[in-house]
N, C-alpha and C positions, 0 to 999 in steps of 0.2 A: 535550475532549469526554468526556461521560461514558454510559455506555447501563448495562443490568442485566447485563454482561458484564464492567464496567471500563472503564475508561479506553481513548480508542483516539483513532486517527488515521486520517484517509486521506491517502494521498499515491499520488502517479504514479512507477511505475518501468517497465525494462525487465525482467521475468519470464524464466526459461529453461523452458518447458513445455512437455515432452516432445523435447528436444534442438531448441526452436525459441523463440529470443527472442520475448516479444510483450511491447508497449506498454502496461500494466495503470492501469488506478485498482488501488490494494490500499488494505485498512482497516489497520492493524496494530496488536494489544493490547498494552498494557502489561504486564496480566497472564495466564496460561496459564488453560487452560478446558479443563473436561471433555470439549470437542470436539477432537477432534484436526484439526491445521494446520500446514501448513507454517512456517520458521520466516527468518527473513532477518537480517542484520548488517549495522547500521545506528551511523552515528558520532551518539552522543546524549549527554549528559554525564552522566547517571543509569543509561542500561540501553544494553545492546550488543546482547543477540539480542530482539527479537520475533517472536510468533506472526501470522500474515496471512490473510486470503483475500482472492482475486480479487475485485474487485464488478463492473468494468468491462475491456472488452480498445476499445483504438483501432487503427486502422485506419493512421493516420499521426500522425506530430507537429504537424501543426497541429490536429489536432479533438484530439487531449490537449489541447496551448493550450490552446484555446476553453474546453474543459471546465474547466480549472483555473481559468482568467480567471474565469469563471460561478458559479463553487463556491468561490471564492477560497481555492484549494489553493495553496499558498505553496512546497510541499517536492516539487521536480518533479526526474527527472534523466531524458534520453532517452537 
């Protein structure tokens, strides 16, 4: 996917925010942005750190599911 930012992903992780795991949708860029964002390490064959933000927090693992099913987010880990 591409937007006026670069290249980006969404995928589902578990976030650590504010010393408390949560169940996220994150977008994650390819490339760095005048915005500042957290950053995560990620096994990809071309890049290792990307930049993120939250777009989504779940409540449990099955509405992640659901959500990924729906959006056919393919890159999930609970």
């Amino acid at each position: 996917m591409t937007s006026d930012s670069g290249e980006y992903e969404d995928i589902i992780r578990v976030i650590d925010i504010e010393r408390q795991k949560r169940l996220c949708l994150i977008r994650i860029y390819k490339e760095a942005s005048e915005k500042p964002r957290p950053i995560i390490e990620l096994e990809r064959e071309d890049q290792q750190y990307f930049t993120y933000e939250i777009l989504e927090y779940f409540d449990s693992i099955r509405d992640a599911r659901e959500y990924a099913e729906k959006h056919e987010i393919w890159d999930v880990e609970y």
